[in-house]
C-alpha positions in Angstrom: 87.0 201.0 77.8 85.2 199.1 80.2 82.3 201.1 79.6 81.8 200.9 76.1 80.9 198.0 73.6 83.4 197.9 70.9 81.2 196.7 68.8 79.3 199.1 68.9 82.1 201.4 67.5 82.5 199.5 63.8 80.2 201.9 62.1 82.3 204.6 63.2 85.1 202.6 62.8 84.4 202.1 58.6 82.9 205.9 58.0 86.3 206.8 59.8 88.6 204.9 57.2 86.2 206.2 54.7 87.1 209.8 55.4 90.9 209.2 55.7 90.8 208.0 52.8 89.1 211.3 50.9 92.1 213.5 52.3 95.6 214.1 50.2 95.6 216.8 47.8 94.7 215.1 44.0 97.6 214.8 42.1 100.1 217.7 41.5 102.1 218.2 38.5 104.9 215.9 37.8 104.1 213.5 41.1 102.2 210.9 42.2 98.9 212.0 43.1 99.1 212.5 47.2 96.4 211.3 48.0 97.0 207.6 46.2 100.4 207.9 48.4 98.1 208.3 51.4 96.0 205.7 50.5 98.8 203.0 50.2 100.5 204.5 53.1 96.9 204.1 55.3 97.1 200.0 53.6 100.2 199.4 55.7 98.2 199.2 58.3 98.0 201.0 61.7 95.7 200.4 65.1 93.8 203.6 65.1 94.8 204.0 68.4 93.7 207.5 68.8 91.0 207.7 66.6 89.5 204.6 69.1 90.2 206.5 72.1 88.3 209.6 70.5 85.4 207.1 69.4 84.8 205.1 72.7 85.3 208.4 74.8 82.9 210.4 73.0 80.3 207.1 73.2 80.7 207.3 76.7 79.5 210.8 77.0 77.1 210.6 74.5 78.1 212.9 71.5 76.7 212.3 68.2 78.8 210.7 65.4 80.0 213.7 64.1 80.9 215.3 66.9 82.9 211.9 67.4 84.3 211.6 64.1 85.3 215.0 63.8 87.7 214.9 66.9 88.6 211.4 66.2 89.7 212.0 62.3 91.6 215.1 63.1 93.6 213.4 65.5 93.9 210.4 63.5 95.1 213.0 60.3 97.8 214.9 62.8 99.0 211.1 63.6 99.6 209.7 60.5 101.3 213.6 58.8 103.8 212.9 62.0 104.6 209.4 60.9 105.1 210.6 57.5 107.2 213.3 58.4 109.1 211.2 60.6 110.2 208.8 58.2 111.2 211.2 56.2 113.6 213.1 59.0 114.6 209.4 60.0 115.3 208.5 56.8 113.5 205.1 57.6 112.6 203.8 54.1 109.7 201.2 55.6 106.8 201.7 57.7 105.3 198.0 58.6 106.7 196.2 56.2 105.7 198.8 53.6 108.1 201.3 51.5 107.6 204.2 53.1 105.8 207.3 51.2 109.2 209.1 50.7 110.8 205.9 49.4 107.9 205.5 46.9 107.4 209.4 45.6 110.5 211.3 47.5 111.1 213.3 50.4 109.4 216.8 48.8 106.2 214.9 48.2 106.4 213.4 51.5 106.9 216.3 53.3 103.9 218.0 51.2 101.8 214.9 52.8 102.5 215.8 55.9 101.5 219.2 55.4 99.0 218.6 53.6 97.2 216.5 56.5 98.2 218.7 58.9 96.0 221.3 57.0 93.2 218.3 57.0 93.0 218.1 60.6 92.1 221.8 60.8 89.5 221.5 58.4 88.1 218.0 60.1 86.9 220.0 63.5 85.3 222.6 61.4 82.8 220.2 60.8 82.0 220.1 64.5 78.2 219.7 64.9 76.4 223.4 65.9 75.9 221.9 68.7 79.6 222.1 69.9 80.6 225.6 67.9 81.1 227.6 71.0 84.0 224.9 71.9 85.4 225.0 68.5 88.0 227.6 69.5 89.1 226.0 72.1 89.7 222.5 70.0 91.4 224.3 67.5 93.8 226.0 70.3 94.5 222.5 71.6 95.7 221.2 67.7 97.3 223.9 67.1 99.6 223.7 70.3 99.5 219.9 70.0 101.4 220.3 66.5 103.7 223.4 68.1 104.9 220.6 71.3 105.7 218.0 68.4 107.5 219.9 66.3 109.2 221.3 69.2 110.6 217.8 70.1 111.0 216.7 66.9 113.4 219.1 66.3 115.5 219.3 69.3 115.4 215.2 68.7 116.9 216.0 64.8 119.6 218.0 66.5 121.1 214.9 68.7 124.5 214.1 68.0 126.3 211.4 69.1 128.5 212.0 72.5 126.6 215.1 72.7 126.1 214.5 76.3 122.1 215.0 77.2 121.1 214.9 80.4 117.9 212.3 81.3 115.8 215.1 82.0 116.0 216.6 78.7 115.9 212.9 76.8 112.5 212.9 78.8 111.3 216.4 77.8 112.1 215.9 74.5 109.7 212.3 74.2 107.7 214.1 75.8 107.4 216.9 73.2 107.7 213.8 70.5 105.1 211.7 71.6 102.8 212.9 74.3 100.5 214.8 72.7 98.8 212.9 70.2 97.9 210.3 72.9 96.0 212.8 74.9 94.4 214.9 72.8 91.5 212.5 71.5 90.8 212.0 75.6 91.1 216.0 76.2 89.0 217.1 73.5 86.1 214.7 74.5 86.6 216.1 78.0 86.6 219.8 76.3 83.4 218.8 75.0 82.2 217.4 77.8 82.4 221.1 79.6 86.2 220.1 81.3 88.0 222.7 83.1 91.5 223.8 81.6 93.0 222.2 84.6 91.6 218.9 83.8 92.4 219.1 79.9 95.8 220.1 81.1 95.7 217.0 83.7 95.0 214.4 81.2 97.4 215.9 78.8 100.7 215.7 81.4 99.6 212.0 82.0 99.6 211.0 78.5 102.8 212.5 77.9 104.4 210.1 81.1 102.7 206.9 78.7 104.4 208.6 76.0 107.4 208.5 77.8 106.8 204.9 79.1 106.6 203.6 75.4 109.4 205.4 74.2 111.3 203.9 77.4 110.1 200.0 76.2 111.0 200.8 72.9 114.5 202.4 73.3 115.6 199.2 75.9 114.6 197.0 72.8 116.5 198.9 70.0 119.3 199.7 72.2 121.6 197.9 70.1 120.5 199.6 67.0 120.2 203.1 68.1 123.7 202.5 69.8 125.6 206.2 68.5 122.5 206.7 65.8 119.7 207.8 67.9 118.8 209.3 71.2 118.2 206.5 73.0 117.1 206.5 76.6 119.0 203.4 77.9 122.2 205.1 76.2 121.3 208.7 77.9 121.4 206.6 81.6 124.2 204.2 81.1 126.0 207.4 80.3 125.1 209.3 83.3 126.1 206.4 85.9 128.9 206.9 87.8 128.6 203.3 89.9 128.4 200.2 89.1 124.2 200.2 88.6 122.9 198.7 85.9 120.9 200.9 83.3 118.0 198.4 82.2 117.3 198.7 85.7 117.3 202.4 86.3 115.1 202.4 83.1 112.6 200.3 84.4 112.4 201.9 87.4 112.0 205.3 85.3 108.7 203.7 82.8 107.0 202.5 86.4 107.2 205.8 87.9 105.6 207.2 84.9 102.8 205.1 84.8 102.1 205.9 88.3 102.5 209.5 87.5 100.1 208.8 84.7 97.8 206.9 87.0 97.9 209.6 89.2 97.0 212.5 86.9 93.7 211.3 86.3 92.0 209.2 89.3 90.3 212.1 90.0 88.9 212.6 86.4 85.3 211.5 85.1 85.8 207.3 84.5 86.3 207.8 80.8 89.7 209.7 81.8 90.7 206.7 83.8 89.9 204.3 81.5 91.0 205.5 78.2 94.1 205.7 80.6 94.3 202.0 81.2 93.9 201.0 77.3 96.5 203.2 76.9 98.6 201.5 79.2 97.5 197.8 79.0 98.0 198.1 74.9 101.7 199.5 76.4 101.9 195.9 78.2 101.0 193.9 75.4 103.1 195.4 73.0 105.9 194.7 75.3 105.2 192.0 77.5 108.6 192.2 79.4 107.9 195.1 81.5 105.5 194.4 84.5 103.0 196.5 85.2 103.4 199.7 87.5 103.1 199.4 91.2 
């Protein structure tokens, strides 16, 4: 964020990891103690994307570091119990070059991770400052529903067979579901705090979920190959719904610009730490995949 000296965010920055690091039940009978599995899955790696949005936008409005850890490590906790559970329901046994934690101590203890971070994240905003207790309802309401979208899209997503015929619309509700979320909550529960209306949470919340959309878009044209009659995959879910001779990549492109507008849009009329947590969001979406240009 323009704003906001990243430097001046390392202290947060190391107390974060330090927390992370505290959470994952001790061991349970018979299995690898979870929270040494969370521990060498947090090693693999990871840009703390969220947990630096939460950080920089609650600098920007002043909060104490509490208040900004609190949000920041509850998102952070949410983040990595989805990528956990993910690998698990993808049956992906690596995650950055690292086994995966269900590859290293099985899909049960995996799954009891996850859910066991999921719990975390609850217990994270409890430790709002006083300060902030009147909001603390609301937070939790937003978690709560933020984990009830995912699992929503995660599931439909698990239920994708090949030739199964989805329409574009519902490949983009269902990334949206997946992966919208998490990317907005960090921004909307500064905003919460920072006495936002619902109509502005819920603003900054629909314009995450188009950069969600946007990155899943980037990421399906480059796996396209791979994912051919594996995965939902959105460059699969056009081609297939073409009746000319237009090229998909194309259409595809022309789909992850109009939600970057669209995301653009849902917040120019925000306070500027809206706008640009919006823009990291998008330029880190550049830089991670140089080949699309940037929106219009």
């Amino acid at each position: 964020m323009s704003t906001v000296d990243f430097s001046l965010l390392q202290d947060d920055l190391v107390e974060l990891e330090r927390k992370l690091r505290g959470y994952g039940s001790k061991p349970v009978r018979n299995e690898v103690s979870l929270n040494q599995l969370f521990v060498d899955h947090l090693a693999s790696g990871g840009s703390r994307t969220r947990a630096m949005l939460a950080l920089a936008a609650g600098h920007s409005q002043s909060l104490d570091q509490q208040a900004r850890l609190s949000i920041a490590t509850s998102v952070e906790l949410l983040h990595q119990a989805s990528l956990i559970h993910d690998d698990v329901q993808d049956e992906d046994s690596t995650r950055r070059g690292q086994a995966a934690v269900w590859a290293v101590a099985g899909k049960s203890s995996a799954i009891c991770l996850g859910d066991d971070l999921i719990g975390a994240a609850f217990e994270e905003l409890a430790l709002l400052p006083k300060t902030h207790i009147h909001e603390l309802p609301r937070l939790v309401t937003m978690l709560s529903r933020a984990v009830s979208v995912m699992a929503a899209g995660q599931t439909i997503d698990c239920q994708w067979k090949p030739n199964s015929h989805t329409s574009f619309a519902d490949y983009e509700q269902i990334v949206r579901h997946k992966s919208g979320p998490l990317l907005g909550l960090p921004i909307a529960m500064v905003l919460a705090l920072a006495d936002g209306s619902d109509e502005q949470v819920t603003r900054v919340l629909a314009g995450a979920s188009s950069i969600g959309v946007a990155y899943q878009l980037a990421d399906d044209l480059c796996d396209q190959v791979e994912d051919y009659n594996q995965r939902l995959n959105g460059y699969w879910v056009l081609a297939e719904q073409i009746t000319d001779d237009s090229d998909p990549e194309l259409a595809l492109r022309q789909r992850f610009d109009w939600h970057l507008e669209h995301a653009r849009d849902s917040v120019k009329s925000l306070p500027n730490f809206c706008i640009e947590a919006f823009d990291v969001l998008i330029q880190a979406l550049h830089k991670k995949y140089p080949t699309f240009k940037a929106a219009a």
